[in-house]
N, C-alpha and C positions, 0 to 999 in steps of 0.2 A: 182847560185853561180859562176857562168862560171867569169867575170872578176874580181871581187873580188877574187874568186878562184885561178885564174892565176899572179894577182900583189904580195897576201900573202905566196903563196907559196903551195898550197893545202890546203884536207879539214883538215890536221895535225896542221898545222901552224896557223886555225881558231880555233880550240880546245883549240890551246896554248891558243891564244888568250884569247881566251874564259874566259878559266881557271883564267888566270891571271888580268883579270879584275873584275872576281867574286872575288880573293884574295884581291885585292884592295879595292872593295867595302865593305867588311869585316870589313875592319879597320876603314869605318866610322860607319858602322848598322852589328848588327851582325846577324850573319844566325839564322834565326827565326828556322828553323827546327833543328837544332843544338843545340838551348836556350829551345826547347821544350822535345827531347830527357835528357840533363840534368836535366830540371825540374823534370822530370818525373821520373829516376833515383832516386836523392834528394827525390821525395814523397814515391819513395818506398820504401826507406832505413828510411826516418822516420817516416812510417808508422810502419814496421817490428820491430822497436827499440821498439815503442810504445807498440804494441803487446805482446811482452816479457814480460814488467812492470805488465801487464794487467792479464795473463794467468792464473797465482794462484790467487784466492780471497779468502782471506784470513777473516770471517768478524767474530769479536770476541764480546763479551759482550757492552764492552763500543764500539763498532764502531754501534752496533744495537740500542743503549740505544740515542744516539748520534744524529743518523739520526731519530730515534722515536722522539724526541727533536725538530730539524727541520719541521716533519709534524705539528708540533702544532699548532704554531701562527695564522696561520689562522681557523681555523675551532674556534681556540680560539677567536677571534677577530669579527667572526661570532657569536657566540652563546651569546658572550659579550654583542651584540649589542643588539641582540631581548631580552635577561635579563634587558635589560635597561628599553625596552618599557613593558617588563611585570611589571618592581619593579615600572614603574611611575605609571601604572595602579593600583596595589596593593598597594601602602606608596606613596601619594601622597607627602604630607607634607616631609616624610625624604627622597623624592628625591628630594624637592624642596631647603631642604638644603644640601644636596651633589652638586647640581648645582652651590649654591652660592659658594660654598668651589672651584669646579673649576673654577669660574670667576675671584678667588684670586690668583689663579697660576699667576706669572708673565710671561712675552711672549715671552721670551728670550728661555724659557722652555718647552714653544710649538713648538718652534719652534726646537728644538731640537730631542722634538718626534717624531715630522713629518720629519725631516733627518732621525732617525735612522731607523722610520718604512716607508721612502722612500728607503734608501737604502738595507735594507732586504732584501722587496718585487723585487728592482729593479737585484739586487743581483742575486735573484731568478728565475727572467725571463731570466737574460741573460744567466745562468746555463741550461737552457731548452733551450733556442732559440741555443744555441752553440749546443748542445747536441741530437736536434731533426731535424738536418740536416740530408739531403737524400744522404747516400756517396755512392760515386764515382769509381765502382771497375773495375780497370784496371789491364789486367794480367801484370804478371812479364817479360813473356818472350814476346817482340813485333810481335813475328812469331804467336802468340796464338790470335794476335786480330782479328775483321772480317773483312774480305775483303770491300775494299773498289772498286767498279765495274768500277767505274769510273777514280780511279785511277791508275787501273790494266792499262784499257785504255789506258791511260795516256803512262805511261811506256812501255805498248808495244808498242807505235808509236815511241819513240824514238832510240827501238832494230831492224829498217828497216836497 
């Protein structure tokens, strides 16, 4: 640092420096470690909000009756289906006219069952798939997290 030392004015005057050009470049990118402390705030205040909502569960007659409701479809849609292969085997004949009777549906109409029992199903997954993520617990207070060894490093080579 010896000539640049000496033209700037010392190692004050390189700080300034310093300083003022990290503000500058601010205003094009912002400080990642600054966007991440925010984040991270933001997640905890709307995690906490959340929390609140959550704390009483409150679950009454029809919220039981409701969700009973829910489990059905499929176990129903399952057992439909092997009742089918049992009734073709036992009533040959009056399954072979229930068939025809569905060959008359027109196709506007299947096609409509297959949406709604596409998006039940799909409904349903994405309700699990949100639901069965692995979260993420981050203390409150940033003094509470683990040391980072190499980062401690870090900083204390800067306090020479």
């Amino acid at each position: 640092m010896g000539l640049i030392g000496k033209i700037l004015g010392g190692a004050n005057a390189i700080a300034e420096l310093g300083n003022a050009v990290e503000n500058v470049a601010e205003v094009f990118t912002p400080n990642a470690t600054k966007n991440m402390v925010m984040g991270h705030e933001a997640f905890v205040a709307a995690l906490s909000q959340y929390g609140v909502e959550f704390q009483a569960v409150r679950e009454g007659k029809f919220d039981r009756f409701v969700n009973g409701l829910n489990r059905l479809p499929r176990p129903a849609l399952a057992i439909g289906t092997l009742g089918l292969f049992v009734y073709a085997m036992a009533a040959p004949n009056s399954f072979a006219e229930r068939m025809i009777g569905l060959a008359l549906v027109p196709e506007p109409l299947w096609w409509l069952l297959g949406a709604v029992v596409s998006f039940y199903f799909g409904a349903r997954e994405m309700y699990h798939a949100r639901n069965n993520r692995p979260v993420l617990r981050l203390a409150e207070d940033p003094s509470q997290q683990p040391e980072n060894p190499a980062l401690a490093e870090w900083v204390g080579q800067g306090e020479r």
